[in-house]
C-alpha positions in Angstrom: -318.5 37.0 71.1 -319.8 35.8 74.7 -317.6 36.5 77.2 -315.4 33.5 78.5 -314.5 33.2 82.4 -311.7 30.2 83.4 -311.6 30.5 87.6 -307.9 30.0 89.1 -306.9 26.9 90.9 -303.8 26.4 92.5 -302.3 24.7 89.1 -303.8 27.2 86.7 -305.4 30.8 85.7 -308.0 33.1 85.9 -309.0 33.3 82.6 -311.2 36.8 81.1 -311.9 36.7 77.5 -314.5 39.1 76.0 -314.3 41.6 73.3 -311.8 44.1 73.7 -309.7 41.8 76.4 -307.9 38.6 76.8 -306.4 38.4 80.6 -304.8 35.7 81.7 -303.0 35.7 85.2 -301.9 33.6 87.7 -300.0 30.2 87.8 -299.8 28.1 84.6 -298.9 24.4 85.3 -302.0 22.0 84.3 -301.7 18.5 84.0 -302.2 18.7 80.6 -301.9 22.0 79.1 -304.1 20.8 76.3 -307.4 20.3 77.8 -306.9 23.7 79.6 -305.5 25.7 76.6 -308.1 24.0 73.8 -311.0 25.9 74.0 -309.2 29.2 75.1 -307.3 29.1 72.0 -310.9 27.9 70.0 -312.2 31.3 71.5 -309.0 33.1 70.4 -309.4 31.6 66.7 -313.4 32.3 66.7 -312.7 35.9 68.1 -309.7 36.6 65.0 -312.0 35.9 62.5 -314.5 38.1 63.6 -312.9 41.2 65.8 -313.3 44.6 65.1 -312.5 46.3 68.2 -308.9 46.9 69.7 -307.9 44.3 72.0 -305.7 44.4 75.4 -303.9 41.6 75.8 -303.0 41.0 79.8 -300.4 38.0 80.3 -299.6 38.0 84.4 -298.3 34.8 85.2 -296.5 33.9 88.5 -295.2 30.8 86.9 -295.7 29.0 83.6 -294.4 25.8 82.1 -293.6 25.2 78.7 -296.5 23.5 77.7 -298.3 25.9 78.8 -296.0 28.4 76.8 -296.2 27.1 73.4 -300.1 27.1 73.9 -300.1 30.9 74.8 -297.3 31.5 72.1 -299.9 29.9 69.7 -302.7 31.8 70.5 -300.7 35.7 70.6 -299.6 33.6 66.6 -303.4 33.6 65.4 -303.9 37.1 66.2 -300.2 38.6 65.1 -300.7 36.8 61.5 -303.9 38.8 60.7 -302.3 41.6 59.1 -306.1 43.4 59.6 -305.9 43.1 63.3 -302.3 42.5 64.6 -302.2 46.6 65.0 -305.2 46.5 66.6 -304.0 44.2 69.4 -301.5 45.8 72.7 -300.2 43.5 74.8 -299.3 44.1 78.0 -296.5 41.0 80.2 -296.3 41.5 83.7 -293.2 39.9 85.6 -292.5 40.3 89.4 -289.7 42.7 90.0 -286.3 40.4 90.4 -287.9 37.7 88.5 -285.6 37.7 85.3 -287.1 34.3 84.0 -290.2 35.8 83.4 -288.9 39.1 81.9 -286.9 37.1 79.7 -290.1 35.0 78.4 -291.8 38.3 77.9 -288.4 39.4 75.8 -289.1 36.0 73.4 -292.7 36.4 73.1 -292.0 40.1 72.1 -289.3 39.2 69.3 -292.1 36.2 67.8 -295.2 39.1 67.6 -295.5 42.2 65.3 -298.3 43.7 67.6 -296.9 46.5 70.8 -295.9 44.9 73.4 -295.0 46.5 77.0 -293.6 45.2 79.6 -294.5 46.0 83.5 -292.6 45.2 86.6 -294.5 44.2 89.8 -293.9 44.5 93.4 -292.7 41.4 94.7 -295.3 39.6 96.0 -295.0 37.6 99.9 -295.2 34.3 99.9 
């Protein structure tokens, strides 16, 4: 697969897919989650049908709405339901320490996936 690259803006990610990796990080709050999400979760579909390599999944984000949720829920759902690769995926959430909304989003999207997940407390950033 060729490698996908989504540069950050002040409303949404950084965006790194490519064989063996999907990162996303940063702050999640598009207009509309749709045209953002679309042809990440395309690549994601494209990419289950035809991966053969274990994958890290990164998920950093300092904020994220809930559209932007039930996209990223949807694309962790195409590659937990291939029984072939959902042990070949690790997923790795990243929440600031002290920021217990985010843990607790991490929690949910553990209890909806089969694959490991692991969580991983940040400094506090300034700001």
């Amino acid at each position: 697969m060729e490698d996908f690259v989504i540069k950050s803006t002040h409303r949404t990610p950084y965006v790194h897919l490519k064989d063996g990796l999907i990162q996303i990080v940063g702050r999640s709050i598009p207009e509309n989650s749709a045209i953002f999400y679309k042809p990440i979760y395309d690549w994601i579909v494209n990419y289950s049908k035809t991966m053969h390599t274990h994958t890290q999944i990164e998920l950093n984000f300092e904020y994220i709405n809930t559209s932007s949720t039930k996209w990223v829920f949807n694309m962790l759902k195409v590659l937990g339901k291939k029984h072939e690769i959902k042990d070949m995926i690790k997923i790795n959430w990243y929440y600031e320490e002290g920021d217990d909304d985010m843990a607790e989003l991490g929690r949910i999207f553990k209890s909806l996936v089969k694959s490991p997940f692991t969580f991983i407390e940040t400094e506090e950033q300034p700001g």
